[in-house]
C-alpha positions in Angstrom: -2.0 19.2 2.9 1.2 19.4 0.7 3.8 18.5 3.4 5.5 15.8 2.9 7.3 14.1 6.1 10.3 11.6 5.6 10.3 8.3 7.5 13.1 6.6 9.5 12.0 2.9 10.6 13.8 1.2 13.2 13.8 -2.8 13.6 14.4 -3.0 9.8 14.3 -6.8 8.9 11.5 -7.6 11.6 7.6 -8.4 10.4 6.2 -5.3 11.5 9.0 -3.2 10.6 8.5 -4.6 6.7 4.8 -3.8 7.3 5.9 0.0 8.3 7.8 0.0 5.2 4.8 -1.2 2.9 2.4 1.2 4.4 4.9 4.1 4.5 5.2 3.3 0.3 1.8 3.9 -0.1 1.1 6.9 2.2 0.5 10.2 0.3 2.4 12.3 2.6 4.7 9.7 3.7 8.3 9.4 2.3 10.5 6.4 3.2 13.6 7.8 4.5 15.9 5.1 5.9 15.5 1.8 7.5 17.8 0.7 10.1 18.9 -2.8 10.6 22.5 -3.6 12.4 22.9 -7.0 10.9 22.0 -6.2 7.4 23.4 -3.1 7.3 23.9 -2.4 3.1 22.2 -4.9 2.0 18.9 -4.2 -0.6 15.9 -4.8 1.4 14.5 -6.7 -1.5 16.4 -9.6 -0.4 14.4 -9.2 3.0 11.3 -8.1 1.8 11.4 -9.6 -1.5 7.2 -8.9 -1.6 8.5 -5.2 -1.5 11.1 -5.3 -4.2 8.8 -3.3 -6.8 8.3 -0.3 -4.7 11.9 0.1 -3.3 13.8 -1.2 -5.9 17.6 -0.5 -5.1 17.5 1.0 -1.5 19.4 -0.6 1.6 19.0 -0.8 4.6 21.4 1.3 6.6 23.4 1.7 10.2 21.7 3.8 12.8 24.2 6.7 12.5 23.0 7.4 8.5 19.7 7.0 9.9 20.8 9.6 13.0 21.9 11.8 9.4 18.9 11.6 7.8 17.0 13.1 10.1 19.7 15.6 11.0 19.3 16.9 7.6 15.0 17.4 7.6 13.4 19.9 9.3 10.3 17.5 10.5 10.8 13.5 10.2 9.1 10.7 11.6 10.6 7.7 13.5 8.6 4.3 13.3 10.1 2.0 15.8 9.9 -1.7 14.9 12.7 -2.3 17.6 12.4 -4.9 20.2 11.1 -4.8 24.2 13.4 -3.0 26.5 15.9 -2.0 23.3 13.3 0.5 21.4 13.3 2.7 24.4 17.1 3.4 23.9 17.5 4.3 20.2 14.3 6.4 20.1 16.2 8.1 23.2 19.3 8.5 21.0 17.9 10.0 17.8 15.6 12.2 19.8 18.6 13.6 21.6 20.5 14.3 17.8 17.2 15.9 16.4 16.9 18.3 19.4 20.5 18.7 18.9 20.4 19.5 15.7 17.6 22.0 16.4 15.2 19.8 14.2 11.7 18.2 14.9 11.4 14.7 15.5 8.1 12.9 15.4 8.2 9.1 17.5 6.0 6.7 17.2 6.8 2.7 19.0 5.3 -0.5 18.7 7.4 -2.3 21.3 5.9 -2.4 25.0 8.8 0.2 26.0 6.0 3.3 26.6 2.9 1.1 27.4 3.1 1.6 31.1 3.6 4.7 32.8 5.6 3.2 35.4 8.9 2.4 34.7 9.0 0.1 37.9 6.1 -1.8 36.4 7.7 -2.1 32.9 10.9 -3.7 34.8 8.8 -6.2 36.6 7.3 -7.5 33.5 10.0 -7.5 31.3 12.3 -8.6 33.5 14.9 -5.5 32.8 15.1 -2.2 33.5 13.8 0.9 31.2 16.0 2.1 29.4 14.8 5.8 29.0 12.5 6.3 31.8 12.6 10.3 31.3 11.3 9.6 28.1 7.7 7.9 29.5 6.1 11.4 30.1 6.6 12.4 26.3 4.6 9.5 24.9 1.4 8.6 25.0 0.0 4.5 25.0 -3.4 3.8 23.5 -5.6 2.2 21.0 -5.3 5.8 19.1 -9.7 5.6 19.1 -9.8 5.8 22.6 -7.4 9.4 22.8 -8.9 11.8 20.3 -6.0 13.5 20.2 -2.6 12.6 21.9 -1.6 14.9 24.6 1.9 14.6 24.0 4.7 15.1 21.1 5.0 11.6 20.4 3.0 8.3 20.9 3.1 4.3 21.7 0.7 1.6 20.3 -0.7 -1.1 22.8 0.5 -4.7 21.7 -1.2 -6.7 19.4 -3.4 -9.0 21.8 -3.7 -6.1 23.7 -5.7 -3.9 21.2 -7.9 -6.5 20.5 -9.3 -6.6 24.0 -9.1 -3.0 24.4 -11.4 -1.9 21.6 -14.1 -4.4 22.7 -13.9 -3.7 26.5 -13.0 0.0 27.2 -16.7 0.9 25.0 -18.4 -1.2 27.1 -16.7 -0.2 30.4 -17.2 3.3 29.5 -20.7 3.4 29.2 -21.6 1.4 32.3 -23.3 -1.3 30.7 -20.7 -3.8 31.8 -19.4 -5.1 35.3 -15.5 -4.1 34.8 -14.7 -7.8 34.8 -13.2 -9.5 31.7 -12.5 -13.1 30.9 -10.6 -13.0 27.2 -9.6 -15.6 25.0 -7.6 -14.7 21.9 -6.5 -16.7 19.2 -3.2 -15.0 17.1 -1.5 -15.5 14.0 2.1 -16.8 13.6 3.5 -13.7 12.5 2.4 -12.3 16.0 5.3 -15.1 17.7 8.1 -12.3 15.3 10.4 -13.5 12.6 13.2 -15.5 14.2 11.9 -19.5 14.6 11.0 -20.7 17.6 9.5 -24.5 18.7 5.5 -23.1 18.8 6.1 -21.6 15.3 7.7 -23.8 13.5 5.6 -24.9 10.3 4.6 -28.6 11.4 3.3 -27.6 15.2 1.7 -24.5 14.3 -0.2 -25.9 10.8 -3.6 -27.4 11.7 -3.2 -26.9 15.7 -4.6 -24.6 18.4 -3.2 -24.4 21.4 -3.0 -21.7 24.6 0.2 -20.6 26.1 1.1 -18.2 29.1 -3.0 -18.8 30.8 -3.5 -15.9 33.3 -0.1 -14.6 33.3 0.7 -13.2 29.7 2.1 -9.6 29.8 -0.7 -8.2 27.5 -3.2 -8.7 30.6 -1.5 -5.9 33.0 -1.1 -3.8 30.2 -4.9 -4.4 29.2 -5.8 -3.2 32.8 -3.6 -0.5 33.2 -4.9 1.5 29.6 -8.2 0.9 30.2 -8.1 2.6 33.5 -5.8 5.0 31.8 -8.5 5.4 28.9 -12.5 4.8 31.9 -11.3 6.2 35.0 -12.0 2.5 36.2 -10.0 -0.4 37.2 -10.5 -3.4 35.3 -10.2 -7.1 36.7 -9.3 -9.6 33.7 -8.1 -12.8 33.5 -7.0 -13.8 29.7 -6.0 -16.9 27.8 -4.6 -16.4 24.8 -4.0 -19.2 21.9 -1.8 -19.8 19.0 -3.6 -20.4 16.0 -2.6 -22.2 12.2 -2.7 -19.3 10.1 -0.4 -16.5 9.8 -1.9 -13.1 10.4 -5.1 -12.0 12.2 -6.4 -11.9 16.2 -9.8 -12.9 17.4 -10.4 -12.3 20.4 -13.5 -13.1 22.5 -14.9 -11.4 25.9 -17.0 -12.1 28.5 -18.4 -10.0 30.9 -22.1 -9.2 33.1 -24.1 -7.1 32.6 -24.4 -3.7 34.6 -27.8 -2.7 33.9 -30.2 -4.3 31.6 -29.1 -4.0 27.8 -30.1 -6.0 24.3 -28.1 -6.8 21.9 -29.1 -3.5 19.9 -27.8 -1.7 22.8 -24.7 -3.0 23.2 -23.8 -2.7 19.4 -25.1 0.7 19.7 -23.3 1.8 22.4 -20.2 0.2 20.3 -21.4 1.9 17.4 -21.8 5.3 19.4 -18.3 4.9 20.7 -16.8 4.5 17.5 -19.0 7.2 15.5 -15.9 9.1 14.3 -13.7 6.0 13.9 -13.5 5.1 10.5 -10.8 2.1 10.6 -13.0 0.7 13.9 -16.4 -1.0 12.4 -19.4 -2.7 14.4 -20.9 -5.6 12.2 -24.3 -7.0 12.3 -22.8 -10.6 11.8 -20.1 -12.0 14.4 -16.5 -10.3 12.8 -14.3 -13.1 10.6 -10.5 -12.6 10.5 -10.4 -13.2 6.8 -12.4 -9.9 6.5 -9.8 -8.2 8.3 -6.5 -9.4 7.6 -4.3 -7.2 5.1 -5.7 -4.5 6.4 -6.1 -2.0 9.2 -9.7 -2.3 10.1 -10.8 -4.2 12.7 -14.6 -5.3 13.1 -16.1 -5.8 16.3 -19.9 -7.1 17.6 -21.6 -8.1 21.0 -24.0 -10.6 22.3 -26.1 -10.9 25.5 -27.6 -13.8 26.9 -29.3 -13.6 30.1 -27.0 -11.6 32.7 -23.8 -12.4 30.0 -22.3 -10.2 27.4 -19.6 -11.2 24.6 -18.2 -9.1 22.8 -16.0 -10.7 19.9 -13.3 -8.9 17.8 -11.2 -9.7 14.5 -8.1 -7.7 13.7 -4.3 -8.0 11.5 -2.2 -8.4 14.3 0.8 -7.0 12.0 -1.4 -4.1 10.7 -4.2 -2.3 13.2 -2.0 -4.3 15.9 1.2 -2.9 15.3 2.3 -1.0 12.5 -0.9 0.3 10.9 -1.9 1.6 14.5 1.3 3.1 14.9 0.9 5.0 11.5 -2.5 5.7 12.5 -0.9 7.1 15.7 1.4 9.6 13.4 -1.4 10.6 11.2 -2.7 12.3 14.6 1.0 14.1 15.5 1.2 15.2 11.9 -2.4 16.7 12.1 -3.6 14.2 9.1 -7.2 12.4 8.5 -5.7 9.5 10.6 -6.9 6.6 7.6 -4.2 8.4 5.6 -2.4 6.1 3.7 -4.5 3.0 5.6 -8.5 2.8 4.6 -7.7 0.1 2.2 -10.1 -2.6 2.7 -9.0 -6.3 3.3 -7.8 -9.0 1.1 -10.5 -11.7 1.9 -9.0 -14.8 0.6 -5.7 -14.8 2.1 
């Protein structure tokens, strides 16, 4: 348990990208390497990531090929991608390329939507390009990191943000037959979850104090939802999801309905939750319905059922930024580096943010 493993992060000025850089800081077998931003090349990322200014004090952000150095010069690094959707692909491809080069070991882990499908055909469809690495897909592997005990390949991908959500409240329930495999989701997300740059729905004045749905039935997140939970049951999933903009800045909560399969309570749904996630310790069933505020800043994310009749609802409250997308993906390299996989992430929430 004395290894340390430095850290290059791609994406470098982007929200999740700062939130790999805050959980890398406070990692005990983490050591921020580089992080690589293109337009900010050499400048402190204090004046990015003021919030961060403490714990990096004079360090830049550098240009890829100092970042492709860095990890030249290690034995065993990790790359965090914070990139964007059909770019990330590309520059993992690149520096995984130098480090076999270079005859050193290279460790990826992305959070864009580059490695969530296993079809580079389907990936192109949805995201309206082509991959950019397709001989890269078999290397990765795309999950909620509960529902793969251990990844069965050298590096890994976290679902989306909306996506894991859903995931960690259906594929339980799938899996243990007490559900139909028939989902209708509504999800509420944070502002960070819309990225950094401004757009009209996230501008301060239509976002504070509103709540409104976007992209009904056709959001991206929904094939990806069906294609891991087959990937992760054996069973093929109909779902038809809404998701929603809400006036607060970080946290998902998403709600699914379902019937039943067989008969069930409420105690044996939340047990069968609670069975699934025995050996989980970032994943918690509540006995109350789960509250973003007890969530957000963190990477936990609390989940609880209902049943009523023939209907089930299973509700779940996450950090979009954290066990959505960053803290899942450090989750993900605690597993490829053979760590407790809380490492560096079992702090517990905020609660007043």
């Amino acid at each position: 348990m004395s290894d340390v493993w430095p850290v290059v992060i791609l994406g470098g000025t982007g929200y999740v990208a700062g939130e790999m850089l805050r959980l890398v800081n406070g990692h005990p077998q983490l050591k921020f390497s580089a992080s690589v931003s293109t337009s900010q090349a050499d400048a402190p990322i204090r004046d990015v990531f003021p919030h961060l200014g403490p714990a990096l004090a004079d360090q830049c952000f550098v240009g890829f090929d100092d970042a492709l150095a860095a990890i030249e010069k290690a034995p065993h690094s990790v790359l965090l991608s914070g990139a964007p959707h059909g770019e990330s692909a590309g520059i993992i491809g690149q520096a995984l390329d130098r480090a076999q080069q270079a005859g050193v070991r290279l460790t990826a882990v992305d959070a864009s939507a580059d490695f969530r499908f296993a079809d580079p055909d389907q990936f192109a469809a949805i995201y309206g390009k082509p991959h950019p690495r397709p001989d890269l897909i078999p290397e990765f592997t795309c999950a909620v990191p509960e529902h793969f005990l251990s990844a069965p390949t050298a590096h890994a991908a976290q679902p989306g943000c909306f996506a894991s959500s859903m995931l960690l409240g259906i594929v339980p329930l799938v899996a243990a037959g007490i559900c139909q495999p028939s989902f209708n989701v509504s999800a509420v997300t944070g502002s960070t979850g819309a990225g950094r740059k401004p757009r009209a729905t996230t501008h301060h004045p239509v976002r504070q104090s509103n709540l409104f749905a976007y992209q009904p039935l056709t959001h991206r997140h929904q094939p990806e939802v069906q294609s891991l939970a087959q990937a992760a049951t054996g069973i093929e999933l109909d779902l038809n999801f809404v998701p929603h903009s809400g006036p607060f800045a970080r946290g998902i909560h998403a709600t699914s309905f379902a019937k039943l399969a067989k008969t069930a309570t409420n105690d044996d749904l939340n047990a069968a939750l609670t069975d699934f996630y025995a050996d989980s310790p970032l994943v918690h069933v509540t006995a109350d319905m789960p509250r973003i505020k007890d969530v957000a800043g963190s990477c936990h994310a609390h989940l609880s059922a209902r049943v009523e009749g023939d209907t089930v609802v299973v509700c779940v409250a996450l950090d979009n930024l954290l066990k959505g997308a960053a803290g899942g993906c450090l989750q993900w390299a605690n597993r490829l580096l053979g760590l407790p996989e809380e490492s560096g992430l079992a702090a517990p929430a905020i609660g007043w943010i």
